[in-house]
PDB file of N, H, CA, C and O in Angstrom:
ATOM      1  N   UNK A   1       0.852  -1.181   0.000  1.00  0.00           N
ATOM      2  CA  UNK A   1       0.000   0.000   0.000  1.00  0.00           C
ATOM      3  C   UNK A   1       0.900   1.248   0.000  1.00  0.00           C
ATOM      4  O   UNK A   1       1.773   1.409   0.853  1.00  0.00           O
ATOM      5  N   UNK A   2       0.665   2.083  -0.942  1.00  0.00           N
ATOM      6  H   UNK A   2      -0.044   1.952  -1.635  1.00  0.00           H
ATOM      7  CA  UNK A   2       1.250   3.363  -0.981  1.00  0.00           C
ATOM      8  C   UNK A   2       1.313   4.044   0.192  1.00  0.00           C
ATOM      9  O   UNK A   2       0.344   3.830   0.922  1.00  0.00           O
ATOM     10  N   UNK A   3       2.029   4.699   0.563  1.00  0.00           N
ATOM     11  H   UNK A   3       2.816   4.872  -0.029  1.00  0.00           H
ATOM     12  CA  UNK A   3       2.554   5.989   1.750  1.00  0.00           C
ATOM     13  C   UNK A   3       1.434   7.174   1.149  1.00  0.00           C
ATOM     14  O   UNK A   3       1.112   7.327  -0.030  1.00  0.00           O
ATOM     15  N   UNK A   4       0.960   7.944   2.328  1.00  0.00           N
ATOM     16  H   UNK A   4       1.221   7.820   3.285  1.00  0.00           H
ATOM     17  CA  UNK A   4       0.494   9.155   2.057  1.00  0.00           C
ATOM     18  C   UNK A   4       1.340  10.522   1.392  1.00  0.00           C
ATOM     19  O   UNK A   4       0.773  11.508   0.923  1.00  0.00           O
ATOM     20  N   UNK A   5       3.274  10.266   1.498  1.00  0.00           N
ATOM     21  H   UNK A   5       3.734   9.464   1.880  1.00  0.00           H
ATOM     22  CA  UNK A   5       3.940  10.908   0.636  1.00  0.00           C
ATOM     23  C   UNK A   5       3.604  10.592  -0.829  1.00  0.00           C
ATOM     24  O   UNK A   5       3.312  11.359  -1.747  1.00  0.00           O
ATOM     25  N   UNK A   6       3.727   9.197  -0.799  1.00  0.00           N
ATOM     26  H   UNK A   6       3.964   8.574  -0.053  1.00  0.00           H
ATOM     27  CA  UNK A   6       3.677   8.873  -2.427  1.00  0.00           C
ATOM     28  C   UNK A   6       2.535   9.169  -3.432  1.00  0.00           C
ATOM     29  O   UNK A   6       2.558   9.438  -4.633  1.00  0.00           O
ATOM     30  N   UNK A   7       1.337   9.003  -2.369  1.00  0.00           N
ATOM     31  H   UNK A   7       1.318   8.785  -1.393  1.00  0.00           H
ATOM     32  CA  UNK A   7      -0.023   9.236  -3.062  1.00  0.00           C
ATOM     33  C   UNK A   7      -0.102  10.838  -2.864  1.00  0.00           C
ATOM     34  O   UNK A   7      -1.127  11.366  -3.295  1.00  0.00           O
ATOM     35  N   UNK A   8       0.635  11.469  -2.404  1.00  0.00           N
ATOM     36  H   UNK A   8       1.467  11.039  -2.054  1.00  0.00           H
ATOM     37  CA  UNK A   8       0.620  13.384  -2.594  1.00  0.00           C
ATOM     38  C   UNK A   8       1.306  13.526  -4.108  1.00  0.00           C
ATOM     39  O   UNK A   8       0.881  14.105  -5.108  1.00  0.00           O
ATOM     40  N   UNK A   9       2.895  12.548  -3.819  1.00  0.00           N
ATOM     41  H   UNK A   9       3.239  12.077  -3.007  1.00  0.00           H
ATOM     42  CA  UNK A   9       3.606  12.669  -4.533  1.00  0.00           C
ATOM     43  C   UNK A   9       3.193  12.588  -6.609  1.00  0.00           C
ATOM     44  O   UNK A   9       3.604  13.167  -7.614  1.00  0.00           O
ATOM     45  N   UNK A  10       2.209  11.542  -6.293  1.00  0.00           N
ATOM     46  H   UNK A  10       1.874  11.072  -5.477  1.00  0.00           H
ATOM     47  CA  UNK A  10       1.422  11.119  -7.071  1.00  0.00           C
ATOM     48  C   UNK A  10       0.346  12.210  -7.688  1.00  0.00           C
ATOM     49  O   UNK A  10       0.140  12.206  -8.901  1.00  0.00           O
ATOM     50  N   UNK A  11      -0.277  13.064  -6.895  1.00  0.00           N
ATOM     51  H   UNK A  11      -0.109  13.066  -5.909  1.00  0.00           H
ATOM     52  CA  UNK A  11      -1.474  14.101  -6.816  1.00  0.00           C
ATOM     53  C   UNK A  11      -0.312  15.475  -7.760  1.00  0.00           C
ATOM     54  O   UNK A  11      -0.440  16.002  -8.865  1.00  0.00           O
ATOM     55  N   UNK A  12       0.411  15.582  -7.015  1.00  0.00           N
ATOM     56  H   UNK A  12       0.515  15.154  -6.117  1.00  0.00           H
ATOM     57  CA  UNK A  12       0.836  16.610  -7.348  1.00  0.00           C
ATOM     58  C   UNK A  12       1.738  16.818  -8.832  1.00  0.00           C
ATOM     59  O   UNK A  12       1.986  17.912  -9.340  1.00  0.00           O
ATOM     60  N   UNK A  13       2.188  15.363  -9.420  1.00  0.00           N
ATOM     61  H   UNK A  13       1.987  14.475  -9.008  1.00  0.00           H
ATOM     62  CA  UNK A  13       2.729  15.212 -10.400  1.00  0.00           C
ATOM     63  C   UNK A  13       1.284  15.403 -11.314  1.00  0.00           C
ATOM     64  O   UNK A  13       1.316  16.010 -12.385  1.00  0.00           O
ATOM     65  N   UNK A  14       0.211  14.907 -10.853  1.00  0.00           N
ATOM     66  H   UNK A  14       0.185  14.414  -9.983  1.00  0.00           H
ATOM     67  CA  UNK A  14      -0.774  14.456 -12.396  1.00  0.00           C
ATOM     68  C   UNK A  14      -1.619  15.857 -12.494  1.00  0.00           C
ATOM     69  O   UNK A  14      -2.371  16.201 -13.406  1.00  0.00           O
ATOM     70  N   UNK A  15      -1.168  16.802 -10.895  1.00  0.00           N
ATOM     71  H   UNK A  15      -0.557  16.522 -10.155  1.00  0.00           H
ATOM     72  CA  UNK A  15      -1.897  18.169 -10.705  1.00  0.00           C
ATOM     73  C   UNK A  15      -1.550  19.060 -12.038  1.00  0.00           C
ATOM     74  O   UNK A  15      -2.313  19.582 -12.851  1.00  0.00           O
ATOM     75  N   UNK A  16       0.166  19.037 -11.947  1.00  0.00           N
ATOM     76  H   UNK A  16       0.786  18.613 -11.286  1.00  0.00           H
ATOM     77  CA  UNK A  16       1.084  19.617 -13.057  1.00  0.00           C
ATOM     78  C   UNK A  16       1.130  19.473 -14.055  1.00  0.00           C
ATOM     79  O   UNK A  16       1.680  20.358 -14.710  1.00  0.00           O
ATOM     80  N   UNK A  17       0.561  18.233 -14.790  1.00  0.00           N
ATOM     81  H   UNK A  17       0.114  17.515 -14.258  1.00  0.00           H
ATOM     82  CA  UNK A  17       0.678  17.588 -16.140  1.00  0.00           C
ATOM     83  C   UNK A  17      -1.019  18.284 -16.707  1.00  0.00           C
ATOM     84  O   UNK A  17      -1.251  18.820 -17.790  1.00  0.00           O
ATOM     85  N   UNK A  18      -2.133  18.003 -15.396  1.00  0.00           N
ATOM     86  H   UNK A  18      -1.945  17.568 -14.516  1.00  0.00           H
ATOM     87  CA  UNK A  18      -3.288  18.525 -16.903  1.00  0.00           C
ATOM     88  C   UNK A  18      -2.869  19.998 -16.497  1.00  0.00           C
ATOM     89  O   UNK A  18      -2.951  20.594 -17.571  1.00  0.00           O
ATOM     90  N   UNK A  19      -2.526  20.775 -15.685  1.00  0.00           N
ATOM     91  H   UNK A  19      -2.460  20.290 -14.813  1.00  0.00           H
ATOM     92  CA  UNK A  19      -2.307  22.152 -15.620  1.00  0.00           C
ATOM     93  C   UNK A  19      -1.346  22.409 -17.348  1.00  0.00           C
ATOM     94  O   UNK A  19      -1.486  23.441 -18.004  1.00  0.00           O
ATOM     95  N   UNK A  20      -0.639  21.500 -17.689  1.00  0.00           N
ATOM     96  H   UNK A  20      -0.526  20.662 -17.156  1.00  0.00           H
ATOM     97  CA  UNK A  20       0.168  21.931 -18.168  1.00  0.00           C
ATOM     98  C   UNK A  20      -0.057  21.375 -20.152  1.00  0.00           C
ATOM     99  O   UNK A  20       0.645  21.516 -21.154  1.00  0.00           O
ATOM    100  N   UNK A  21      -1.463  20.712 -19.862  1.00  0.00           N
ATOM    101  H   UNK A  21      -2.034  20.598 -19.048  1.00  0.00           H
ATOM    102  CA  UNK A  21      -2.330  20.099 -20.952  1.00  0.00           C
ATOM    103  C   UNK A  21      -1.479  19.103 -21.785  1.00  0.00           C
ATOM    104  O   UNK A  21      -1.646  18.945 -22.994  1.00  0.00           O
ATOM    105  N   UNK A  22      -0.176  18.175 -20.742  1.00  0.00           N
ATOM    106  H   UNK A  22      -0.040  18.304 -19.759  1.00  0.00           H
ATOM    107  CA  UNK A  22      -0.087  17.048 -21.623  1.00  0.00           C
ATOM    108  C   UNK A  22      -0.395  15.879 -20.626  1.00  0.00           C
ATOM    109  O   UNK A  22      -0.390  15.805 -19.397  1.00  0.00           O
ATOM    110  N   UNK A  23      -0.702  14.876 -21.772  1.00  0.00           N
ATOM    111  H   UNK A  23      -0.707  14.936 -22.770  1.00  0.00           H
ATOM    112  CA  UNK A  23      -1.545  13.292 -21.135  1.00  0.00           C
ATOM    113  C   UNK A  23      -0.539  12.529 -20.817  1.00  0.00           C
ATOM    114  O   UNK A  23      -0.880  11.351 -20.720  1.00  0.00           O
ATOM    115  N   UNK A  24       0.853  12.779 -20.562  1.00  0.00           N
ATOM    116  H   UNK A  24       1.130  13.737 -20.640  1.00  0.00           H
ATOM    117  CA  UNK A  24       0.761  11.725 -19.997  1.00  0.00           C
ATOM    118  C   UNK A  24       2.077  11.886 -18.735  1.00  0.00           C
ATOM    119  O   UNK A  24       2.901  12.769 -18.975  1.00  0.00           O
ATOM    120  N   UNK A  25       2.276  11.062 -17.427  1.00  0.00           N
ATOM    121  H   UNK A  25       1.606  10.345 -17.232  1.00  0.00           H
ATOM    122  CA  UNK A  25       2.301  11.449 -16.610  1.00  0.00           C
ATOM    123  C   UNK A  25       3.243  10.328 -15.864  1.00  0.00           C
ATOM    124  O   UNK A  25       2.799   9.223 -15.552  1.00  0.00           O
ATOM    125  N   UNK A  26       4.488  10.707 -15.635  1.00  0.00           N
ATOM    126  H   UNK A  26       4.849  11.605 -15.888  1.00  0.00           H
ATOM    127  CA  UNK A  26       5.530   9.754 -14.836  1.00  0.00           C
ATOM    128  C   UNK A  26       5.808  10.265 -13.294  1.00  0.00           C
ATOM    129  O   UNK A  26       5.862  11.435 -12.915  1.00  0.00           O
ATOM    130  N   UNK A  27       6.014   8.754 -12.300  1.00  0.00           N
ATOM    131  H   UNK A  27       5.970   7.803 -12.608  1.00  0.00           H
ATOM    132  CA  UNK A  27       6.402   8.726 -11.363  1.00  0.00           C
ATOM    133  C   UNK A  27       6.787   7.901 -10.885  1.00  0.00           C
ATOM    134  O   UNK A  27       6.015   6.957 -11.055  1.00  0.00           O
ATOM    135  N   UNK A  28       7.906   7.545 -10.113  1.00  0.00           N
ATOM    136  H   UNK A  28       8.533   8.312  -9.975  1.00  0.00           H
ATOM    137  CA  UNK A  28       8.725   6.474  -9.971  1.00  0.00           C
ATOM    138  C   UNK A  28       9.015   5.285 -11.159  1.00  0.00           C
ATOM    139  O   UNK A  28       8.946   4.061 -11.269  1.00  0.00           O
ATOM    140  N   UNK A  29       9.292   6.171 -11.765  1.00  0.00           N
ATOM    141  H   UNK A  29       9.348   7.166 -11.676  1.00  0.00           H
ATOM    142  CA  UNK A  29       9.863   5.354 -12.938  1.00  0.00           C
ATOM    143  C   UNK A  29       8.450   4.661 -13.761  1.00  0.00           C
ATOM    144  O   UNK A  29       8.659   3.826 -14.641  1.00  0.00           O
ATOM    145  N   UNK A  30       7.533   4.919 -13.539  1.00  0.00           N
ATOM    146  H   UNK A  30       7.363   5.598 -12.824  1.00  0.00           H
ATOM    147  CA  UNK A  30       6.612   4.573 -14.466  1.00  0.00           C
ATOM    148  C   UNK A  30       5.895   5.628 -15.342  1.00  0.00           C
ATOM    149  O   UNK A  30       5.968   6.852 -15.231  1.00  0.00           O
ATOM    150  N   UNK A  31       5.382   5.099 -15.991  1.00  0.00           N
ATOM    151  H   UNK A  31       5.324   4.105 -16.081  1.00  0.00           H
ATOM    152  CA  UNK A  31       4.493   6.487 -17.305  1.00  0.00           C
ATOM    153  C   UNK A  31       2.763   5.627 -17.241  1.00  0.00           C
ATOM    154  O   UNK A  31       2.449   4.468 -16.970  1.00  0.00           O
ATOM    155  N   UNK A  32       2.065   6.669 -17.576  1.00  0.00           N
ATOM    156  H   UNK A  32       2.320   7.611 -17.796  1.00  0.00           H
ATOM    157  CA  UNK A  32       0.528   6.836 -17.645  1.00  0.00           C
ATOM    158  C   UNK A  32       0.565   7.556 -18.590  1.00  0.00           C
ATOM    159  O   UNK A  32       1.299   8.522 -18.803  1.00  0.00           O
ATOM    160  N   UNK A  33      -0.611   6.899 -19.491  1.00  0.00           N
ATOM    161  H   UNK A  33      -1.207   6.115 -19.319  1.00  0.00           H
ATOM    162  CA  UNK A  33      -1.072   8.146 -20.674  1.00  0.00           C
ATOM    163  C   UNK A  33      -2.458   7.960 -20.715  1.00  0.00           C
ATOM    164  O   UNK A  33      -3.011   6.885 -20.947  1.00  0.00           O
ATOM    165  N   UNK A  34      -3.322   9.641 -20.353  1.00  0.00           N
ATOM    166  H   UNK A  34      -2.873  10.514 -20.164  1.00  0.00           H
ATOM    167  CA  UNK A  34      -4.437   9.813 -20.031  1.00  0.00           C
ATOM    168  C   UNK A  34      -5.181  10.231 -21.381  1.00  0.00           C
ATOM    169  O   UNK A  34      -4.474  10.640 -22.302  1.00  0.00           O
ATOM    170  N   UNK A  35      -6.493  10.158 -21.549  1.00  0.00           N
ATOM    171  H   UNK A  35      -7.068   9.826 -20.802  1.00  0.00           H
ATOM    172  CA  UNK A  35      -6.853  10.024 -22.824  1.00  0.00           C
ATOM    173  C   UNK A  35      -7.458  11.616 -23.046  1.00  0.00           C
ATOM    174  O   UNK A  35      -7.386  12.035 -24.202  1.00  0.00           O
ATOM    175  N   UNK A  36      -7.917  12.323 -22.247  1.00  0.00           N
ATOM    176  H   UNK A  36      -7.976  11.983 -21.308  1.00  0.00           H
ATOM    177  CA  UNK A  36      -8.572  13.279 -21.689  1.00  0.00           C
ATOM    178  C   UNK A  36      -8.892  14.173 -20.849  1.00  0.00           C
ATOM    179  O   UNK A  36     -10.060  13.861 -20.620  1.00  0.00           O
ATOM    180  N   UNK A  37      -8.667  15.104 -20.203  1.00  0.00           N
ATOM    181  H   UNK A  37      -7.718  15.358 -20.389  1.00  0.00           H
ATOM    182  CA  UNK A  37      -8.977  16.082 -19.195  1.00  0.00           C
ATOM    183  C   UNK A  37      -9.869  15.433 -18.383  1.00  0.00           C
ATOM    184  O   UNK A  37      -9.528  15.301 -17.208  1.00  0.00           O
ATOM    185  N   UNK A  38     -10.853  15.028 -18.703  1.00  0.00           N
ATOM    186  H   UNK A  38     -11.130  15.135 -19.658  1.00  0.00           H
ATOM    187  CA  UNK A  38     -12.178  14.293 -17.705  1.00  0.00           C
ATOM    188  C   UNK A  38     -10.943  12.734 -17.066  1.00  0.00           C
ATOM    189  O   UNK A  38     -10.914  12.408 -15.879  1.00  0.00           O
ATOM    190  N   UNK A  39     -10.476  12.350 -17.658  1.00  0.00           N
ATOM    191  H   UNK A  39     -10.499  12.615 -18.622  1.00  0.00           H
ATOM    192  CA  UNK A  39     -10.045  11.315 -17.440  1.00  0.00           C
ATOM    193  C   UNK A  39      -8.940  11.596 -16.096  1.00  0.00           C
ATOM    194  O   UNK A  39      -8.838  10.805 -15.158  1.00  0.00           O
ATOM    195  N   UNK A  40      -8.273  12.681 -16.197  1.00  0.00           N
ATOM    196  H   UNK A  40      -8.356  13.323 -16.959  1.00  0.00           H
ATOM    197  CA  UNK A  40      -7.209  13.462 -15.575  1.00  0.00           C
ATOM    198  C   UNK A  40      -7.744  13.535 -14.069  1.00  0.00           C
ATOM    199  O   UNK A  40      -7.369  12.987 -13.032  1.00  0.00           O
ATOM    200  N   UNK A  41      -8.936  14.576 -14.418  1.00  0.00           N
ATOM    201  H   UNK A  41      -9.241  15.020 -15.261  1.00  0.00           H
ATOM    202  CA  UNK A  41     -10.028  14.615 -13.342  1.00  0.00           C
ATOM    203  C   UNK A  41     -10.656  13.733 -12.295  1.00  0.00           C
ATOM    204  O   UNK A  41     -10.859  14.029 -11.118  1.00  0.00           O
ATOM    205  N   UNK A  42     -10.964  12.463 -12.984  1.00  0.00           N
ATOM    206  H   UNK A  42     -10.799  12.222 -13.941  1.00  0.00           H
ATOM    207  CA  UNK A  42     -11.377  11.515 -12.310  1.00  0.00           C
ATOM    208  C   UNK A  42     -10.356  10.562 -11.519  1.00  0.00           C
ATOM    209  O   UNK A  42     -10.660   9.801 -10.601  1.00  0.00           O
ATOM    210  N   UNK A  43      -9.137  10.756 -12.044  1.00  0.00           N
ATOM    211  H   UNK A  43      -8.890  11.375 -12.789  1.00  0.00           H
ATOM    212  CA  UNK A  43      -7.629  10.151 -11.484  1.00  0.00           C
ATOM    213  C   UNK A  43      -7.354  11.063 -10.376  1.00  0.00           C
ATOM    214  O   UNK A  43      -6.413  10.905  -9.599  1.00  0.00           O
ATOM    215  N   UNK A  44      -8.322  12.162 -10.312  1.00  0.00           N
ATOM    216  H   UNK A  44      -9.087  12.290 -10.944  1.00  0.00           H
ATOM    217  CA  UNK A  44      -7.257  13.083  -9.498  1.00  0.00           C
ATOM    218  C   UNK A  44      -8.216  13.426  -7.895  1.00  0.00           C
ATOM    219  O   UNK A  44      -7.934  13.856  -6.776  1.00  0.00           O
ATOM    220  N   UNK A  45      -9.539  12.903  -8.662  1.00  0.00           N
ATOM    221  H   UNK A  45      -9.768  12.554  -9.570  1.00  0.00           H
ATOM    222  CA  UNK A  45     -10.572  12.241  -7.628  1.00  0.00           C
ATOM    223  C   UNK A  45     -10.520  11.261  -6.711  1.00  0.00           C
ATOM    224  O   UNK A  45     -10.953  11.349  -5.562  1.00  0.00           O
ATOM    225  N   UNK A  46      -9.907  10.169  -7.283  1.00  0.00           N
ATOM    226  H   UNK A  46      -9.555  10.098  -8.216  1.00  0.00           H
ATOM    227  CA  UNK A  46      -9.759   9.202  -7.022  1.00  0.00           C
ATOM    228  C   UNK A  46      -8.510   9.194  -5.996  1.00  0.00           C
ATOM    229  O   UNK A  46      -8.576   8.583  -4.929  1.00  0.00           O
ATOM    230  N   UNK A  47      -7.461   9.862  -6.366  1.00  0.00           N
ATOM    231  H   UNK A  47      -7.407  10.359  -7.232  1.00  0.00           H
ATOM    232  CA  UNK A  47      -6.113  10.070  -5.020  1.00  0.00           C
ATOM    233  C   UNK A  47      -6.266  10.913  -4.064  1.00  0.00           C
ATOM    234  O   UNK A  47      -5.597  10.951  -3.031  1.00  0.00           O
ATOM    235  N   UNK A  48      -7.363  11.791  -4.439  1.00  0.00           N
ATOM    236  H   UNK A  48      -7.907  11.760  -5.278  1.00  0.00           H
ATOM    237  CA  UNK A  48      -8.193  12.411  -3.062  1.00  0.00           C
ATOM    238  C   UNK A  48      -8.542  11.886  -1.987  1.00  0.00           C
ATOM    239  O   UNK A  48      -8.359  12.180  -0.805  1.00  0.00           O
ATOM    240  N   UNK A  49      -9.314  10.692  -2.758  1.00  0.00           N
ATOM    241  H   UNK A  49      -9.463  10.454  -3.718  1.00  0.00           H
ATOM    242  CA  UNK A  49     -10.167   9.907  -1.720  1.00  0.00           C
ATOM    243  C   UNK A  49      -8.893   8.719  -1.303  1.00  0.00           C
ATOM    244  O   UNK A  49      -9.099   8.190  -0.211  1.00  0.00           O
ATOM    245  N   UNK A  50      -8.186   8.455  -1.708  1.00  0.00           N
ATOM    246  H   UNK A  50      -8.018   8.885  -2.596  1.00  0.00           H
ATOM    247  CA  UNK A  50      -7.524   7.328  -0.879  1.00  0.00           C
ATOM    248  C   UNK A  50      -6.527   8.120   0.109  1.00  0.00           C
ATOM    249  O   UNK A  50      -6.241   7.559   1.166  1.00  0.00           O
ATOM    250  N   UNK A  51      -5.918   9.529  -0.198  1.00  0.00           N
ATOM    251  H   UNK A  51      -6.150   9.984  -1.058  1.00  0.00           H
ATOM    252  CA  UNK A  51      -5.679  10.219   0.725  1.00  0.00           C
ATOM    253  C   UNK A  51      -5.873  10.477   1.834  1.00  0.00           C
ATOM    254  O   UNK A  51      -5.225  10.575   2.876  1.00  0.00           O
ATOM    255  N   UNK A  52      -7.279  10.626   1.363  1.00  0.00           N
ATOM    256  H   UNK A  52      -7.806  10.546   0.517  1.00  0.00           H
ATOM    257  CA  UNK A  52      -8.009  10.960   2.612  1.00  0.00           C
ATOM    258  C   UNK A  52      -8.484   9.881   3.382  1.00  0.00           C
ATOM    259  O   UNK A  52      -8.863  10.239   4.497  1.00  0.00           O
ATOM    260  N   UNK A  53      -8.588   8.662   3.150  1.00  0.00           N
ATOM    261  H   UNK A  53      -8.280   8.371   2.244  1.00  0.00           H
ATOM    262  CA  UNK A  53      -8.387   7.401   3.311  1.00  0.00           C
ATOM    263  C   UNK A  53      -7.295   7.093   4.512  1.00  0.00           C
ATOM    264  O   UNK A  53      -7.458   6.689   5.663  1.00  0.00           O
ATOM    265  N   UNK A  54      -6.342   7.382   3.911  1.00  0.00           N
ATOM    266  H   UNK A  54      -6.209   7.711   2.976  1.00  0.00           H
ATOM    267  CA  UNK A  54      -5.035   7.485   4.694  1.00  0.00           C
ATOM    268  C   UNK A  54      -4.895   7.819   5.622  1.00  0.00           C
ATOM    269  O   UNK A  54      -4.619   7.189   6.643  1.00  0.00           O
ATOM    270  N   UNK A  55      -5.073   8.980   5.449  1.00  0.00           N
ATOM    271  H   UNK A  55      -5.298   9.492   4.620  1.00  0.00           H
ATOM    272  CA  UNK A  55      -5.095  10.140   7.051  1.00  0.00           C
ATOM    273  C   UNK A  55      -6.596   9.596   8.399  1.00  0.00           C
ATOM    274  O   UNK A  55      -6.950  10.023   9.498  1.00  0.00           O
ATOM    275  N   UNK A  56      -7.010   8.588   7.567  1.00  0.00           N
ATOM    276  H   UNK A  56      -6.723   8.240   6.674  1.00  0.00           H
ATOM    277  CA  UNK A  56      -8.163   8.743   8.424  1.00  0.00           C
ATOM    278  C   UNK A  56      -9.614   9.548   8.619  1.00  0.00           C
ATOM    279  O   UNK A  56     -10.436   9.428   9.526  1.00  0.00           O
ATOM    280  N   UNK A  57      -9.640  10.697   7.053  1.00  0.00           N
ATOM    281  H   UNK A  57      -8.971  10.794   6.316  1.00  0.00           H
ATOM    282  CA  UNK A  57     -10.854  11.369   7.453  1.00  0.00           C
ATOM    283  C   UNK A  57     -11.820  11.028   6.126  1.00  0.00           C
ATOM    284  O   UNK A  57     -11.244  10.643   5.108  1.00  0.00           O
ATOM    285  N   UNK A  58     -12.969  11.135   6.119  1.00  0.00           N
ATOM    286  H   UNK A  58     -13.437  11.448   6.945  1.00  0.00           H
ATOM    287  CA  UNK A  58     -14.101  11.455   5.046  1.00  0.00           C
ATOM    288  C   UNK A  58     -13.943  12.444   4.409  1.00  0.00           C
ATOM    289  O   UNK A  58     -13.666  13.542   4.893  1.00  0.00           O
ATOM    290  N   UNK A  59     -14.134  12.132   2.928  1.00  0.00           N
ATOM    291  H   UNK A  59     -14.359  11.240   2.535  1.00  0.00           H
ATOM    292  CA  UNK A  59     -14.394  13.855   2.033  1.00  0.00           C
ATOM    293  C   UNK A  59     -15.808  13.776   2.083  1.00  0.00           C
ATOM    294  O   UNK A  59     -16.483  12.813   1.719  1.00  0.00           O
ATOM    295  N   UNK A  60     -16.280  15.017   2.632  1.00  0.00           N
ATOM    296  H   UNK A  60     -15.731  15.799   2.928  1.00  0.00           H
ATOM    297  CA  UNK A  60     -17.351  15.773   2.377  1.00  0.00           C
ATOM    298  C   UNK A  60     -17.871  16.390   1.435  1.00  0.00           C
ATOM    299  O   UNK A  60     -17.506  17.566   1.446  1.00  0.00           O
ATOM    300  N   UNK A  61     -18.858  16.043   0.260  1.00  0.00           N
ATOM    301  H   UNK A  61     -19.154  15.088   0.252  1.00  0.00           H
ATOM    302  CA  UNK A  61     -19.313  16.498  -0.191  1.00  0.00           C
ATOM    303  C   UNK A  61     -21.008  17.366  -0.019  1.00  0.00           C
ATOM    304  O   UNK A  61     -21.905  16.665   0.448  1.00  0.00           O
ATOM    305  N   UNK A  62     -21.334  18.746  -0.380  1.00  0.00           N
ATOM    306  H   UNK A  62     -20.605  19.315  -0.760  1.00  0.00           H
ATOM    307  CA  UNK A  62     -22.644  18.767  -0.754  1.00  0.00           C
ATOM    308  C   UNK A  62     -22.720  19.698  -1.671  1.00  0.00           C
ATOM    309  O   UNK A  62     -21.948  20.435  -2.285  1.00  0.00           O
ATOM    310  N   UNK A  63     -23.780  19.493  -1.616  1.00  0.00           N
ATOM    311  H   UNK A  63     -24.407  18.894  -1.118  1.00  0.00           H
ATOM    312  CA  UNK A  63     -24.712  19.831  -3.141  1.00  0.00           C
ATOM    313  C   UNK A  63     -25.862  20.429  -2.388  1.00  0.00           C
ATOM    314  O   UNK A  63     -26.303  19.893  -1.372  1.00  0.00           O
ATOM    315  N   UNK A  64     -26.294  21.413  -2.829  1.00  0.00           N
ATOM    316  H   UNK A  64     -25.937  21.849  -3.654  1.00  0.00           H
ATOM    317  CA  UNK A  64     -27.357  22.453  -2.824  1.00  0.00           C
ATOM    318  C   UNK A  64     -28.235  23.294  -3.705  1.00  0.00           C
ATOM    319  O   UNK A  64     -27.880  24.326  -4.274  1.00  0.00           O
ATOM    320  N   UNK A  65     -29.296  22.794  -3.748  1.00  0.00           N
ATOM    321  H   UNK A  65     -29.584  21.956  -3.286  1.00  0.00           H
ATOM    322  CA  UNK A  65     -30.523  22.958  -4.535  1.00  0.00           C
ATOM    323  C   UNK A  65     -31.050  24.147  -4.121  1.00  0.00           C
ATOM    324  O   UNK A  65     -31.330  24.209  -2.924  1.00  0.00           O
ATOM    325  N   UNK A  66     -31.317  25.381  -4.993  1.00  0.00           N
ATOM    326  H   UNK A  66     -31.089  25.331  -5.965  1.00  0.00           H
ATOM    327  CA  UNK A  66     -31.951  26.471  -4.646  1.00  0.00           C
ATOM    328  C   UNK A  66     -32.690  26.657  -5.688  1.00  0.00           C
ATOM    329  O   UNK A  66     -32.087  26.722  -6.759  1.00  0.00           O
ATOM    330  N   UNK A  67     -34.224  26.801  -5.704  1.00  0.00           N
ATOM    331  H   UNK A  67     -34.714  26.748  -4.833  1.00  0.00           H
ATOM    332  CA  UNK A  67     -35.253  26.997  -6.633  1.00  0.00           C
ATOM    333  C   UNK A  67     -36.212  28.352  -6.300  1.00  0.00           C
ATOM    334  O   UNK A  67     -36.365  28.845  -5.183  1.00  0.00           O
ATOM    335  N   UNK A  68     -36.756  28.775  -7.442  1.00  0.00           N
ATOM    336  H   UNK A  68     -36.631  28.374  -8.349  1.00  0.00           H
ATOM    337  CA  UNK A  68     -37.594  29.872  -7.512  1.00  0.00           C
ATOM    338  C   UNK A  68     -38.550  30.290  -8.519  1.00  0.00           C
ATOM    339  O   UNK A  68     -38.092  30.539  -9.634  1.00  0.00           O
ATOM    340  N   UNK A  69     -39.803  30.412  -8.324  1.00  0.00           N
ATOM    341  H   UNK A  69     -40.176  30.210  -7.419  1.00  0.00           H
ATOM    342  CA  UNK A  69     -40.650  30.820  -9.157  1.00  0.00           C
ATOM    343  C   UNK A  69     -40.615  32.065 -10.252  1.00  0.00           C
ATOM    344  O   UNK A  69     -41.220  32.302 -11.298  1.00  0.00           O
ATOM    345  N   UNK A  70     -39.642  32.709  -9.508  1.00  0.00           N
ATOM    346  H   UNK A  70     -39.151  32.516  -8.659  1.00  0.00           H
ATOM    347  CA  UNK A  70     -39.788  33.879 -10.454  1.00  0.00           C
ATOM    348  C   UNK A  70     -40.412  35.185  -9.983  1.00  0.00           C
ATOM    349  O   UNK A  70     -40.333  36.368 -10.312  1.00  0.00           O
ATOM    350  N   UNK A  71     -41.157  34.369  -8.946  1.00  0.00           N
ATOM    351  H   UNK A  71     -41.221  33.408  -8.678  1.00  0.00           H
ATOM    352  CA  UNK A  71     -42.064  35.887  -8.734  1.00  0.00           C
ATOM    353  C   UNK A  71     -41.529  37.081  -7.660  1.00  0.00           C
ATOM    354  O   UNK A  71     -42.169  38.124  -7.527  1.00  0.00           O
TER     355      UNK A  71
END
């Protein structure tokens, strides 16, 4: 199981690569090639949550619905 360095280490390399709009993405001697920005995104979701995993806490999400008639 990865270290919480490695999985930062990890975050912060694939942070730099779509910042920097190329697909594909080395660390410790290995390469990834991402097909897409959404794809980037969802990789970068995903080391969030095992992060946070790590440390021991929940990501919190919400979502909030605000509606109005108009009048």
């Amino acid at each position: 199981m990865p270290t919480i360095s490695d999985l930062r280490a990890r975050r912060d390399a694939l942070s730099a690569q779509r910042s920097s709009g190329v697909a594909r993405v080395s660390y410790d001697g290995k390469m990834v090639d991402y097909r897409s920005v959404a794809e980037i995104d969802r990789a970068l979701e995903a080391l969030d949550r095992e992060i946070a995993a790590a440390e021991g806490r929940r990501m919190v999400r919400q979502v909030r619905v605000t509606t109005s008639k108009g009048l």
